[in-house]
C-alpha positions as CSV (number, residue, x, y, z in Angstrom):
1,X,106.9,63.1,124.1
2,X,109.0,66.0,126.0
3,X,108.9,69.1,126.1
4,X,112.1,69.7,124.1
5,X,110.8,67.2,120.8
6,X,107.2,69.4,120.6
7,X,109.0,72.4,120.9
8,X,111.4,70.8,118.0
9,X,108.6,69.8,116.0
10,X,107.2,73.4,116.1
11,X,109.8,75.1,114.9
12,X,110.3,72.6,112.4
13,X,106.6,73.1,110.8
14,X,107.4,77.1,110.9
15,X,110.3,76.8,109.2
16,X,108.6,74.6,106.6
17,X,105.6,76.6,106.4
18,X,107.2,79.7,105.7
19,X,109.5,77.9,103.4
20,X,107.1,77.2,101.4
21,X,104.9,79.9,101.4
22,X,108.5,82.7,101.1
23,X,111.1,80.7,98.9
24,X,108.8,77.9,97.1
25,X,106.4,81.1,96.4
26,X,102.9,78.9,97.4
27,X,99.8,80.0,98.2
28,X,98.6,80.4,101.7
29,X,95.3,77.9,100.3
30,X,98.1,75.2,98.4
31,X,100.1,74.8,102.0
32,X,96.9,74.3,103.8
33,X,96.1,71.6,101.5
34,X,99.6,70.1,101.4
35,X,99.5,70.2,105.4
36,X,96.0,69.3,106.1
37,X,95.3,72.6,107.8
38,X,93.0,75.3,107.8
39,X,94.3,78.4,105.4
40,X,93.8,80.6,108.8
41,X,95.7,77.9,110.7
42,X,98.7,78.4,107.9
43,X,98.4,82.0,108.3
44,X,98.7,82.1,111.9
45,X,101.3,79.8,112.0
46,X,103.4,82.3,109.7
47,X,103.0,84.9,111.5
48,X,104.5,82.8,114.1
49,X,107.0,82.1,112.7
50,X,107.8,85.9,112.2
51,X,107.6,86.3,115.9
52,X,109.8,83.4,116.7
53,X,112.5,84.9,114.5
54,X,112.1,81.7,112.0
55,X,111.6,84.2,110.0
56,X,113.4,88.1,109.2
57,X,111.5,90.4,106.5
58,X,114.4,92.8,105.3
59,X,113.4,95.7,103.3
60,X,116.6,96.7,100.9
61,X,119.1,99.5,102.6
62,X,118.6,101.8,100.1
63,X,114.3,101.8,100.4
64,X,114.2,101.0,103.8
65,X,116.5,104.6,104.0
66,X,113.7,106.2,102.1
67,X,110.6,104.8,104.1
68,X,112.1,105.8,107.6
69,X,112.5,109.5,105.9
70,X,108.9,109.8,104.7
71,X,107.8,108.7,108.5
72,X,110.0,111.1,110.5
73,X,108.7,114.0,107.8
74,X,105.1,112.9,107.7
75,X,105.3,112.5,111.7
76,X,107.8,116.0,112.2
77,X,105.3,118.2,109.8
78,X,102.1,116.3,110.3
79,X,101.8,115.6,106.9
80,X,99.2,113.0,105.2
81,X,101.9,111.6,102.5
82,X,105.0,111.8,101.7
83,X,107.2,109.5,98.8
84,X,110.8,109.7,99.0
85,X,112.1,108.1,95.7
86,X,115.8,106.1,95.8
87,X,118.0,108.0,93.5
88,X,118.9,105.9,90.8
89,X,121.6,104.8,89.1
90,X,121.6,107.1,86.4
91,X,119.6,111.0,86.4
92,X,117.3,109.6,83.9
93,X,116.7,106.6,86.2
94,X,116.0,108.7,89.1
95,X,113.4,110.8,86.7
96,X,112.0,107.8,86.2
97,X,111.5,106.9,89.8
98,X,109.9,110.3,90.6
99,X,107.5,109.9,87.9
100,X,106.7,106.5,89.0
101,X,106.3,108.0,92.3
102,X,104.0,110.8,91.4
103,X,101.7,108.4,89.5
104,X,100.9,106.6,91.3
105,X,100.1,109.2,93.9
106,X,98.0,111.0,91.3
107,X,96.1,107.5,90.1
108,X,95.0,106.9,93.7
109,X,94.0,110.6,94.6
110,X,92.5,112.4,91.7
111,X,88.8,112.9,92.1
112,X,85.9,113.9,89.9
113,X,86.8,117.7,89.0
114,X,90.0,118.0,89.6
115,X,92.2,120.3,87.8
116,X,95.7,119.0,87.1
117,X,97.7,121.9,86.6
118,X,100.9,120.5,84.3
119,X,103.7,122.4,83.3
120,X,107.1,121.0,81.2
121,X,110.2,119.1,81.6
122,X,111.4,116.1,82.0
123,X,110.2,115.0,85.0
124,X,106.5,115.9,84.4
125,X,107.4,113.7,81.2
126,X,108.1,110.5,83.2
127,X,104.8,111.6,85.3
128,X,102.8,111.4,82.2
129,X,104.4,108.0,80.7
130,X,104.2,106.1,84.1
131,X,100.5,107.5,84.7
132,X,98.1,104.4,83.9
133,X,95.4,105.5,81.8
134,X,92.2,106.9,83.6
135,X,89.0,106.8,82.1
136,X,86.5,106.5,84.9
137,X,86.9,110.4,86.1
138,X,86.3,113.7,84.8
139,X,89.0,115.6,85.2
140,X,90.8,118.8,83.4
141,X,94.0,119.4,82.6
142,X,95.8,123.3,82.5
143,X,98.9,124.4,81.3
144,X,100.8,126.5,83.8
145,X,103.6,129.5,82.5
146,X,106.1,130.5,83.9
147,X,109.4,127.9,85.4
148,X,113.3,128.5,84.3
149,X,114.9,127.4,81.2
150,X,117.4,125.3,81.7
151,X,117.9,123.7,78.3
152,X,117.1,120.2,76.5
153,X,113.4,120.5,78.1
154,X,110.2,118.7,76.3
155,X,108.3,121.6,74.8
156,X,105.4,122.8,77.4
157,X,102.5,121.3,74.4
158,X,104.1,117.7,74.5
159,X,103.5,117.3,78.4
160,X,100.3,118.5,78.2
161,X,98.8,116.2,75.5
162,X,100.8,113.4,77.1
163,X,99.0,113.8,80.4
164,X,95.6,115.0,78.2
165,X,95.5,111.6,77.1
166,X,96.2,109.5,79.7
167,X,94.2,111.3,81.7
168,X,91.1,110.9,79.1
169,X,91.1,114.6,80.4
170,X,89.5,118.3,78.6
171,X,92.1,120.3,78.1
């Protein structure tokens, strides 16, 4: 066999492989059995295939615009985390990002103890609707004054009790 038919027949198994692990959606462990191969043979040869160019990953423009931002911050102002949120197509949607955003942020790093100060609006709204319950942590859960009027907001009380109970928080 020459040279040029085993290098055909390579790129033909990447191509397959990574067909059907990225478009027919199979498991790492299925295409190993399919093919006969080890599941770390499968996953090398994907990430082969990645390096062959058989296969592109590409992260939609409008997310990929928001990861680069939250690197050159977190690099510029040597900060730990930072979530840049796409804006949506509506405000509301884009409220809705944000609180998706900051709940997930808050479900990974709230610790025993923690006091979650919460004021109003609707943003902290979306916070406390997106938030997935928490039971396993005690935490507490203080309403801050103060903040500008600016009409139409949730009433301070509703926020609170929102995030209260989601939080499984004293408050």
């Amino acid at each position: 066999m020459s040279d040029k038919t085993s290098s055909h027949r390579k790129i033909s198994l990447l191509a397959r492989i990574a067909w059907m692990y990225y478009i027919q959606g199979l498991t790492q462990e299925e295409i190993a059995r399919k093919l006969d191969f080890s599941r770390t043979k499968v996953t090398r040869l994907l990430a082969q295939a990645r390096e062959e160019g058989i296969v592109e990953i590409n992260i939609s423009r409008k997310f990929r615009t928001c990861f680069e931002i939250e690197e050159m911050l977190r690099e510029t102002f040597s900060l730990e985390t930072v979530r840049i949120v796409p804006q949506g197509d509506t405000p509301e949607d884009t409220r809705e990002g944000v609180g998706v955003a900051c709940a997930g942020f808050l479900e990974q790093n709230l610790v025993d103890g923690d006091i979650i100060g919460c004021s109003w609006g609707r943003n902290l709204y979306h916070v406390g609707q997106a938030i997935r319950a928490i039971r396993d942590r005690d935490l507490t859960v203080v309403q801050l004054s103060g903040g500008m009027n600016t009409g139409g907001e949730l009433l301070p009380q509703k926020v609170m009790e929102l995030m209260v109970s989601k939080l499984s928080a004293s408050g």
